[in-house]
N, C-alpha and C positions, 0 to 999 in steps of 0.2 A: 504493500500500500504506500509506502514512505517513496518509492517508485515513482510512482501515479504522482505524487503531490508534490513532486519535485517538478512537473513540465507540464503545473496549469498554465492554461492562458484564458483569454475571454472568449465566450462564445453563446450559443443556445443551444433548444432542445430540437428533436428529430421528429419525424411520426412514421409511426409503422402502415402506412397502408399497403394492403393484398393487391390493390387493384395498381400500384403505380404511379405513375405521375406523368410531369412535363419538369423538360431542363432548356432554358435560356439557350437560344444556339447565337443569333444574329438580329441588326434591326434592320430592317429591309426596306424600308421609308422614313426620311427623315428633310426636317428642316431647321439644318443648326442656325440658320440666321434669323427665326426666330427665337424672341425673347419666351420664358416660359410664361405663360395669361392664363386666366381666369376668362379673358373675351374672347377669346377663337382658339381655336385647334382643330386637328381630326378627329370626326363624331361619329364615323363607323369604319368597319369594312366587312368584305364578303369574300370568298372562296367560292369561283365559278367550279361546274364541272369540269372544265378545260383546266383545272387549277388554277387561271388566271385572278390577280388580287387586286378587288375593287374598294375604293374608297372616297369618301366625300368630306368636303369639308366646314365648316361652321364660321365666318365671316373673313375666309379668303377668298379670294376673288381669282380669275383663273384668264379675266379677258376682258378689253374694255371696247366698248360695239356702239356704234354711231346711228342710229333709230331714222332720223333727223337733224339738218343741219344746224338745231340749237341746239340739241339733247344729246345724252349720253347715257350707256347703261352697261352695267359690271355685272359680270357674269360669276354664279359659283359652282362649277363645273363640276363633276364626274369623273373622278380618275380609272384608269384600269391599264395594268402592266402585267406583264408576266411574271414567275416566281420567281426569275433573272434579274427581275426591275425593267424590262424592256418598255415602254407603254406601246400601250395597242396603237395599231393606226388611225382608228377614231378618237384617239385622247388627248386631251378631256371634250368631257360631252358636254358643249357651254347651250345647246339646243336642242327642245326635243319635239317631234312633230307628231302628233294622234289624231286622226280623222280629219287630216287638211290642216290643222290648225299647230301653229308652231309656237312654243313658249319657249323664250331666256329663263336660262333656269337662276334669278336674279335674287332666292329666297335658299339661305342657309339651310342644311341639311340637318335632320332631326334623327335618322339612322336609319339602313341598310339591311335588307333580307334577302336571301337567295327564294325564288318563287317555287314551287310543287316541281314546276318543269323546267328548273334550271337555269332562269332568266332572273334578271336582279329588279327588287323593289325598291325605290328610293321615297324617303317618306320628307317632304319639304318642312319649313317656316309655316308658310301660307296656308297651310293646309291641305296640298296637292300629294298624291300619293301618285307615281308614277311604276310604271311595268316595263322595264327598259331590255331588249334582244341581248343577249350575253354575245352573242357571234359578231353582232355590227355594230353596236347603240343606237340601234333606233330605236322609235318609240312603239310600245306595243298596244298601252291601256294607260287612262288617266283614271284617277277617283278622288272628287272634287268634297272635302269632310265637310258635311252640316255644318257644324259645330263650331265651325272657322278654323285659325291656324295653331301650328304649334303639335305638331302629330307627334306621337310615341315613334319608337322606332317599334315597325312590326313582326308579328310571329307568325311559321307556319307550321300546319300540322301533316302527317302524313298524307293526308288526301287531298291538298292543296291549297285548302282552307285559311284565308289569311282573317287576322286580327289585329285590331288599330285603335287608336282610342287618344284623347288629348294631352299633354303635358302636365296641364292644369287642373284641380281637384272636381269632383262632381261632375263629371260628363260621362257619357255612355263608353261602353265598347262593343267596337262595330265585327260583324262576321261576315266578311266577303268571299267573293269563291273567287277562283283561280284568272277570272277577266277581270278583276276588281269590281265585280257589279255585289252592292250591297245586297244581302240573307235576311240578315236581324240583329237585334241588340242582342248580347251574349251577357254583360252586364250593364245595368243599370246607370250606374252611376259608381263610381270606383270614387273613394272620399281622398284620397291621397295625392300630392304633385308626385308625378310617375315619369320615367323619363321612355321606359322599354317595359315591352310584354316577350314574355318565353311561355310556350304552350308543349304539353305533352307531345307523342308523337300520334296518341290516340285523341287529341283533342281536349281530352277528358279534363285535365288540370291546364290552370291558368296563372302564371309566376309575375306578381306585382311589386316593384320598387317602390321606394317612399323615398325620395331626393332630400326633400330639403325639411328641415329640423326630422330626421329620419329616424324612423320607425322599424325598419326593418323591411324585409319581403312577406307579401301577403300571399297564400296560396289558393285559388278560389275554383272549385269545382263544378262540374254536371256529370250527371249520367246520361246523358244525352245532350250532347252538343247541337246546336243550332236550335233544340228544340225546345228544351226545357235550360232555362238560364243558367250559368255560372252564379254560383255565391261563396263565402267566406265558407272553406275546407276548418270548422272548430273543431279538428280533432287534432289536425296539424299547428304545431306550434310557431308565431312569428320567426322566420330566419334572423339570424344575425344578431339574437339580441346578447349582449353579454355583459346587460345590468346585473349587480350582486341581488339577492335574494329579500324581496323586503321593500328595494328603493323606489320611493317614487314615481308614479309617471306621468304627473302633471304640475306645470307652474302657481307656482304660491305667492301671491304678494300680498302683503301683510302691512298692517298700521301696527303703530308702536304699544298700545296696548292690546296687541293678538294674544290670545291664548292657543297654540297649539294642543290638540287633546288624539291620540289615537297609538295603535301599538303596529302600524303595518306604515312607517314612514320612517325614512333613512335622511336625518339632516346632516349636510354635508358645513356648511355655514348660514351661520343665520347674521342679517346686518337689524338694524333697524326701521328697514321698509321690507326688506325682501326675502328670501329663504330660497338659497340659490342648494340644488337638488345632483343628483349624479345622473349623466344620461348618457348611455352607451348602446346605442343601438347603431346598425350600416345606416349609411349613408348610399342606398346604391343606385351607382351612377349608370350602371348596366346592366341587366339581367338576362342572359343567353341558355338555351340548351345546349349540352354538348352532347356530341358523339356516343359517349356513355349513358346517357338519360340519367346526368347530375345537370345541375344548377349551380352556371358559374356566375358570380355578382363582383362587378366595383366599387371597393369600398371610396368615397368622396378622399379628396385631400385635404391632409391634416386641419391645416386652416380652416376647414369650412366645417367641421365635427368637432375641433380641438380633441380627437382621439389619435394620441402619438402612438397608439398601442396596436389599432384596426386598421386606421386611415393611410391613405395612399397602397391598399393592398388589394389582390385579387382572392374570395374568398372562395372555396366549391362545397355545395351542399348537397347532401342526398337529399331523396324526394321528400322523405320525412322530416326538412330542417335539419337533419344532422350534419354538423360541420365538419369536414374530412380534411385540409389542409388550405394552405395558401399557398400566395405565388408573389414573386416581386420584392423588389428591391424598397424600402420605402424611401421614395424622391432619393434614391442614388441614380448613378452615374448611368441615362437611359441607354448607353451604348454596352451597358453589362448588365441589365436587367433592370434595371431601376424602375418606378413606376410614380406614376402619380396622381393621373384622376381618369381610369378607365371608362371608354367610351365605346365597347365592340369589340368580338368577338367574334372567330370564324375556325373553322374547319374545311382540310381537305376532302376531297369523299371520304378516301380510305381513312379519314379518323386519324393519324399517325401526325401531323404537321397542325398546329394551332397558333392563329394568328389574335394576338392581343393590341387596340389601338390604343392612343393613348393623347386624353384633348390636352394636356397640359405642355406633356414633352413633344407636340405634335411628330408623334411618332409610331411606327408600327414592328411592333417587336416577333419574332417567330418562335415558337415553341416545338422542340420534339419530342415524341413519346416516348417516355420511360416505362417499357414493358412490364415488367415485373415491378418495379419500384427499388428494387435493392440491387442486380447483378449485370450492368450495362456497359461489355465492352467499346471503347474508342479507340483510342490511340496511345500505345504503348507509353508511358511517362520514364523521366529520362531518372525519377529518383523517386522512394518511400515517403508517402506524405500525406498528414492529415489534415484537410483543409476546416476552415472556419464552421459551423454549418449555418442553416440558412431559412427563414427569415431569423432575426437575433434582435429585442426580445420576441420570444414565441406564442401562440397561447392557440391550439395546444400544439400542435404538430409541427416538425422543422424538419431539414433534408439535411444528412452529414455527407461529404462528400472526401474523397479519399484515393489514392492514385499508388498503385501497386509495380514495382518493377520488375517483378518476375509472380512466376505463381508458385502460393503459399496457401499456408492455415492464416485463417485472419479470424478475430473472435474479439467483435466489440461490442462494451457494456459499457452502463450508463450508473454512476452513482450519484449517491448527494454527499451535500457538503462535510456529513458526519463520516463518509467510507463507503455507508452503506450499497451494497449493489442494489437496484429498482431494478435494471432489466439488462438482458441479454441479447442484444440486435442480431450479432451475426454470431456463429459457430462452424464457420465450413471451409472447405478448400475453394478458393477461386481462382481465376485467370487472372494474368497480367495486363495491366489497365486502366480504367479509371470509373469507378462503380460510385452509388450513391446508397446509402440506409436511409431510413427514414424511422422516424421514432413520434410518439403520440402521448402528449404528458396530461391524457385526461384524468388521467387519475393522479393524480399527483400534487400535492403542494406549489404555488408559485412559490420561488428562492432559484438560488444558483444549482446546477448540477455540472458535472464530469461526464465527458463520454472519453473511453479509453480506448485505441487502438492496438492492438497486439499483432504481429503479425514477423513469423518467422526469427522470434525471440527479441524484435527488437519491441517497443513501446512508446506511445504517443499518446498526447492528452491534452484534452481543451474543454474550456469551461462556455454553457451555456445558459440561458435565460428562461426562466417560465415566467410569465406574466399574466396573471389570470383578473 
């Protein structure tokens, strides 16, 4: 043991998932000459079947087009390149023409869908929802929302079935089929600022964001889609909440002779007007289905949650709200993964390549699948090494990552600060290379822990974070 506690250093904890993961490879769009904002960036993107990768943007302009000879009008185009970065040869798409009539796409992008049949959805400002040819960029279908501008980015279901609904709290969501011609309302009235919808593959479930002073993901149900409505799934518990037990969930202001009286309230500070409370739910800026049939969400940037703990992270949940790990760097360095206020998501068909955008770093990062989660040969490493692991601090799950120069026995465990072993990650022979563990501290105390490397008699050791 006196070993081990000779060559801490800092670090966090791991999570053991069965099912795998994703590892940072490359950013494959970017714009370093912009500054990082809160008022523009890239607000989606998509993965054609061609694998070609599309994306729109939020108050950049792509082209400036002369109407008349007093007028002027800016365009916010339509990207799409190949997985090279090549752009297509209709890119960007600053116009798009449906039934004769041709519109400047002049109105910022509100996010991105691939359609039933392969063709990409673009959802505007204005409230125009567009059905654009993945092959050419033309225009295929417009759908003009009631309700005015400011559309969600939409979901689709296996049968083709799209779903759309406003930004802003209290308006419907609409069920279109696959020409954009409107079905019915699926719900009512959704009471949250929403920024994106993610729908089952069966339709059945419906994944809502809560943006601003955020609440969480709401999950809202039918047994029958199109026909009998979607409502609040109360068996499923909100996503993302990681309030302590007890606190709060609504603002208090208070005069100076308040009597506070009850036993189910957490005060965090009280002034003499106010009773400022603990809130920790996502912030999410994104909510996608993946490939897996989890639920990947953006947690907001720091500054807009004040959660230095969640924020600027990419979380994935099982259907039931179960949190299974994260992704991202928080606001580091976007050319190594860093993150900071996710806006979209995408996949290739095959499920294996995962594209995360990202409106702060206007950038779009690539992800590869990590098969197993724990035993992913690369590329031979030139020395024995245990790397930092990752996110740091964690709550619950982190990735250890470690780099092998020949093959051995490797056998890594995780203790706490007292000696004690928690758990046992790895125990086996592997190849030469560079692997990842993954470790899961839901059970566990937040404080410092040790994960130890062993391998082929030599020893390494790094200390990690749980923050619960």
């Amino acid at each position: 043991m006196k070993k081990m506690l000779s060559v801490f250093t800092t670090v966090l904890v791991l999570s053991s998932v069965l099912f795998g993961g994703w590892e940072f490879d490359e950013v494959v769009v970017s714009y370093p000459d912009l500054e990082v904002s809160d008022g523009y960036g890239i607000h989606s993107v998509v993965v054609d079947n061609a694998g070609n990768i599309w994306y729109t943007m939020y108050g950049i302009t792509t082209g400036t087009y002369y109407p008349t000879a007093t007028d002027t009008v800016e365009a916010i185009g339509i990207h799409a390149m190949t997985a090279a970065g090549v752009p297509l040869s209709f890119s960007p798409i600053d116009f798009v023409t449906v039934g004769g009539v041709t519109d400047t796409l002049q109105s910022s992008c509100r996010g991105m869908m691939k359609a039933g049949d392969g063709n990409i959805l673009v959802a505007l400002g204005n409230g125009s929802l567009y059905k654009i040819n993945a092959t050419d960029g033309t225009g295929m279908a417009k759908y003009e929302h009631p309700d005015g501008s400011s559309l969600t980015k939409p979901a689709v279901d296996a049968a083709g079935n799209i779903y759309i609904g406003r930004v802003s709290s209290g308006y419907p969501v609409k069920m279109l089929n696959s020409d954009l011609v409107f079905q019915t309302d699926v719900v009512e009235a959704f009471p949250k600022i929403n920024r994106a919808i993610a729908v089952s593959p069966d339709g059945t479930d419906l994944y809502f964001g809560s943006t601003w002073n955020g609440a969480g993901i709401f999950k809202y149900h039918s047994d029958a889609p199109g026909i009998l409505p979607h409502t609040p799934d109360l068996t499923t518990p909100v996503f993302g909440n990681w309030e302590p037990a007890g606190v709060m969930d609504t603002s208090i202001t208070v005069s100076n002779d308040t009597t506070i009286i009850g036993t189910d309230t957490t005060i965090v500070a009280v002034t003499d007007t106010a009773i400022t409370q603990h809130v920790d739910y996502m912030w999410p800026e994104d909510v996608s289905m993946g490939p897996d049939n989890r639920i990947y969400a953006a947690n907001g940037q720091i500054g807009h949650n004040s959660d230095d703990v969640h924020g600027s992270r990419w979380f994935v949940f099982d259907t039931d709200g179960t949190e299974l790990y994260s992704l991202g760097v928080q606001e580091g360095d976007y050319l190594q993964g860093g993150t900071y206020n996710g806006r979209g998501a995408a996949w290739t068909s095959d499920g294996t390549v995962m594209y995360l955008a990202d409106w702060g770093y206007n950038s779009i990062a690539k992800y590869n699948q990590v098969p197993d989660g724990v035993d992913r040969v690369i590329t031979l490493p030139s020395a024995f090494s245990l790397a930092q692991n990752f996110p740091n601090p964690f709550n619950p799950s982190t990735s250890i990552p470690f780099e092998l120069h020949q093959d051995g026995m490797v056998e890594l465990k995780v203790f706490d600060v007292s000696g004690r072993e928690v758990a046992t990650l790895l125990n086996k022979q592997l190849h030469a290379g560079n692997h990842t563990a993954q470790f899961n501290g839901s059970d566990l105390s937040s404080g410092l822990y040790i994960y130890q490397l062993s391998f082929n008699g030599e020893v390494s050791a790094k200390n990690m974070l749980l923050v619960k």
